[in-house]
N, C-alpha and C positions, 0 to 999 in steps of 0.2 A: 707756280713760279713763272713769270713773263721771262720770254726768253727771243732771243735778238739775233737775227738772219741775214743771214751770209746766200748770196745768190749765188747759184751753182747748174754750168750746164754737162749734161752728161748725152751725147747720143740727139742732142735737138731739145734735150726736155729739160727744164729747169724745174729743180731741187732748192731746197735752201738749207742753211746749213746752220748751227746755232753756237757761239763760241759762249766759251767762260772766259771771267778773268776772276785772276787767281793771285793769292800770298802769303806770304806766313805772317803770324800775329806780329809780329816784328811790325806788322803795317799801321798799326795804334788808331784805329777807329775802331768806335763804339759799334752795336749791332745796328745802328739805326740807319748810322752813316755807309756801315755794309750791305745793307738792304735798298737803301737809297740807290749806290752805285750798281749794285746786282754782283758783289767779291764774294768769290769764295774762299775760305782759310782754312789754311792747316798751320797748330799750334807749335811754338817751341815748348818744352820741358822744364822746368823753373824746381832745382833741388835745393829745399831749404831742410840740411842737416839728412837725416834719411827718406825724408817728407819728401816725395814728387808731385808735383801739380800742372795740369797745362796752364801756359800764358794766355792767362782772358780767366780763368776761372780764380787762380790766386790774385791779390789785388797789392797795389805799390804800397798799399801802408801797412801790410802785412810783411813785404820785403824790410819796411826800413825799421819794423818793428823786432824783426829776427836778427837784423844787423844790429840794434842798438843794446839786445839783451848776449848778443852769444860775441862781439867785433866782432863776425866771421861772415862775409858775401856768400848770398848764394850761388848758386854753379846753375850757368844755363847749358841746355842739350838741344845743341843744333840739330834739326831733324834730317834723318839720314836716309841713303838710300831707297834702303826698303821699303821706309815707310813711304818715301816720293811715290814711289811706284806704287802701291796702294792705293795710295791718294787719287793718284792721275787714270790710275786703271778705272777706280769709283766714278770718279768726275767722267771720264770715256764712257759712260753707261746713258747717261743724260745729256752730254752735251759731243759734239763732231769733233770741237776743235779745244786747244786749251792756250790762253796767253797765261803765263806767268812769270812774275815779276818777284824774284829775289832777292835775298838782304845784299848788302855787298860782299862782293868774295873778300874782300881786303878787313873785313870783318868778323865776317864764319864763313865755316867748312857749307854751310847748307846753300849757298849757290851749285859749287861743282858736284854734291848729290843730286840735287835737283837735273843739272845738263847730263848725268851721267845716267838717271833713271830716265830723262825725257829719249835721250840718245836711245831705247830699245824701244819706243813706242811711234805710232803716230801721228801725227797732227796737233803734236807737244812740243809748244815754242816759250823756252826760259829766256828771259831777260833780266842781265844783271843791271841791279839800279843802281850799282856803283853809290849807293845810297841806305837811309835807315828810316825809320819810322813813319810819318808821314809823307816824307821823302818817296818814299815807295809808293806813298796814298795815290799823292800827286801823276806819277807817271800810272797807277791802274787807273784812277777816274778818268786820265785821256785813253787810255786802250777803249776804254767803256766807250766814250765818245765815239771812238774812230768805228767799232764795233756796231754800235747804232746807225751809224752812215751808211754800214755796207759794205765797207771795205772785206775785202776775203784776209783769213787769219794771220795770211803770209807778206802782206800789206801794214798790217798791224802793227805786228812785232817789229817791222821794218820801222815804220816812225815814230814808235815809242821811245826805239832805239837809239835811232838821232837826238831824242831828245835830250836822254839824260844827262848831256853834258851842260845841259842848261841848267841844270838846280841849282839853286843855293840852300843848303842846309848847314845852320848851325846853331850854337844853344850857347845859353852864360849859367854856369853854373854854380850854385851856392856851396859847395863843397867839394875839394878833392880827394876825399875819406875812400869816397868808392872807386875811383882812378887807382888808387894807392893801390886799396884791397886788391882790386885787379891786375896789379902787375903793369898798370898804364902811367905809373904815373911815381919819379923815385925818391926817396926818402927825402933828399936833400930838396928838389923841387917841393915835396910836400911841405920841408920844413921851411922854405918863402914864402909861400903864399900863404900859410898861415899867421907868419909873423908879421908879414903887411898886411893882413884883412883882402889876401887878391880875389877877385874873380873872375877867372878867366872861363875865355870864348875858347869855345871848341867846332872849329868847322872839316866839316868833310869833305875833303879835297877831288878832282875829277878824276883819281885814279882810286877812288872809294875808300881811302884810307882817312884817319883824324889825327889832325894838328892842331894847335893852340894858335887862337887869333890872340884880340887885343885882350887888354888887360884892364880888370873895372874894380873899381873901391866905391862903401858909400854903403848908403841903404837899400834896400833890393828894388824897391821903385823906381828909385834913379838909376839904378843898374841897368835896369830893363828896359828905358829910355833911350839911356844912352845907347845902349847894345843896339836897338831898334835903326836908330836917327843912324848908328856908324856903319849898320848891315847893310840899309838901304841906299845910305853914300856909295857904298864902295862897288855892293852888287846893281846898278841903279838903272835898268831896263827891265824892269819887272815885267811880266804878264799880270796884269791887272783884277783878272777874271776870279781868279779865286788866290787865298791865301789862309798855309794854317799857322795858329797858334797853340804849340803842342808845348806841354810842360806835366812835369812831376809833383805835385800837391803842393805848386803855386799860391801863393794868396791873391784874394783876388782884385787888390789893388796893384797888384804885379801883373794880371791877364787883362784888367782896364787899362792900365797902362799903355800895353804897347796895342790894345783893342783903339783908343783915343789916337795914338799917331798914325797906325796902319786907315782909320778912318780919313783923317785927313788926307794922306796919301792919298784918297782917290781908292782904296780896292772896293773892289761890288760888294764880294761874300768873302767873309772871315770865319771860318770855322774852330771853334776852340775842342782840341780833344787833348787827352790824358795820356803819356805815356804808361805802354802796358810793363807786366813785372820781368819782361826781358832789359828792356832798354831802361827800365829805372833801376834795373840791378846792377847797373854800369853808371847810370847816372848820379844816382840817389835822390833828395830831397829837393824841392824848390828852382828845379832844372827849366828854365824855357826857354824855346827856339820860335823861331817865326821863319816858313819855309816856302817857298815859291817859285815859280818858274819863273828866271833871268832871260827870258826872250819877246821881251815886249818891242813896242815900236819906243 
């Protein structure tokens, strides 16, 4: 494993020092894109009926397949203390330092395990991404970056920090079935938007919580067009550099779609990844967002 140093003087002499970056499956990249950035993960728990599974080895169409024979959403299990510390104690064995980057507290319990197991060790800096899925991606590929540079651990966390209020995450979703089952979303709201064929946006707000944007009718193509052209009106200082297109078993005239405008737009690299079976067990079927950092020039 290549590993990435931190200069350090002790006494006259310089040391170097090797940090991870770290998160939970919640962070919806494939292994490729894990290995690429150099993340480490530890998984959430995905219960379908007495069946447990980690998120990454259970897969989304396995969730919407148990949701379509039994109505009943699976139950995710935020990872908890214990196992933080585990984690972090392991990862302490091979690396100095640890940056890690958590789901939003405004969405699980597993940020404040996380600050509360980091809290007994250290050289363990949690950062909440006030954020979810790629969301998260986005803020560890820059830890990576700033980690390559040189910057010491405590540098790091500091401007990844700063950053997060810069995302823009959100998604248009083809169904509010799984909103419902979860308790997100109430009888009467579910029984509008299915009477007019709605689709609504769901953006994550800077206090890491989810609200309902606009509102979209129409074929999924056009949905996702539009969603795209109105995300990027409103959020419209992108960072240019990179950008993902994350969705839930999308078609892929839906992931051309908004692949053809984000082109135009000008982004360099467009990464398309898959939401894992946390985040699609909330989302369900045909869910895409296009997510990026709002701090361009």
């Amino acid at each position: 494993m290549a590993f990435f140093f931190e200069k350090c003087y002790t006494k006259g002499k310089i040391y170097y020092m090797n940090i991870a970056v770290s998160a939970e499956s919640t962070i919806d990249l494939p292994k490729e894109l894990l290995e690429r950035f150099k993340i480490e993960v530890i998984p959430f728990t995905v219960l379908l009926g007495e069946k447990a599974a980690l998120d990454g080895e259970i897969t989304p169409p396995e969730i919407f397949d148990y949701v379509d024979k039994t109505g009943v959403l699976p139950k995710t299990s935020a990872v908890n203390e214990f196992q933080y510390s585990e984690y972090f104690k392991e990862l302490l064995t091979k690396y100095d330092a640890i940056i890690h980057i958590s789901l939003s507290d405004g969405i699980s319990s597993s940020c404040q395990h996380a600050i509360t197991a980091s809290s007994k060790l250290k050289n363990v800096y949690v950062i909440n991404s006030k954020s979810l899925s790629t969301g998260i991606a986005l803020l560890a590929i820059y830890a990576r970056q700033l980690v390559d540079q040189g910057l010491e651990a405590s540098e790091v966390a500091k401007k990844v920090k700063e950053r997060v209020p810069h995302l823009q995450v959100s998604f248009v979703l083809n169904t509010v079935e799984y909103l419902f089952k979860g308790g997100r979303c109430s009888s009467l709201q579910r029984f509008g938007v299915n009477l007019l064929r709605i689709k609504p946006q769901i953006i994550v707000k800077k206090d890491g919580t989810m609200a309902s944007g606009s509102k979209y009718r129409g074929k999924n193509k056009e949905v996702v067009e539009q969603y795209c052209l109105d995300t990027l009106k409103k959020f419209n200082t992108p960072n240019k550099d990179l950008i993902f297109i994350t969705h839930s078993s999308a078609s892929p005239d839906m992931v051309e779609a908004a692949r053809d405008i984000l082109k135009r737009k000008g982004f360099k690299e467009i990464l398309e990844t898959y939401a894992g079976a946390t985040i699609s067990s909330h989302c369900g079927p045909k869910c895409l967002g296009i997510l990026y950092f709002n701090d361009g020039n």
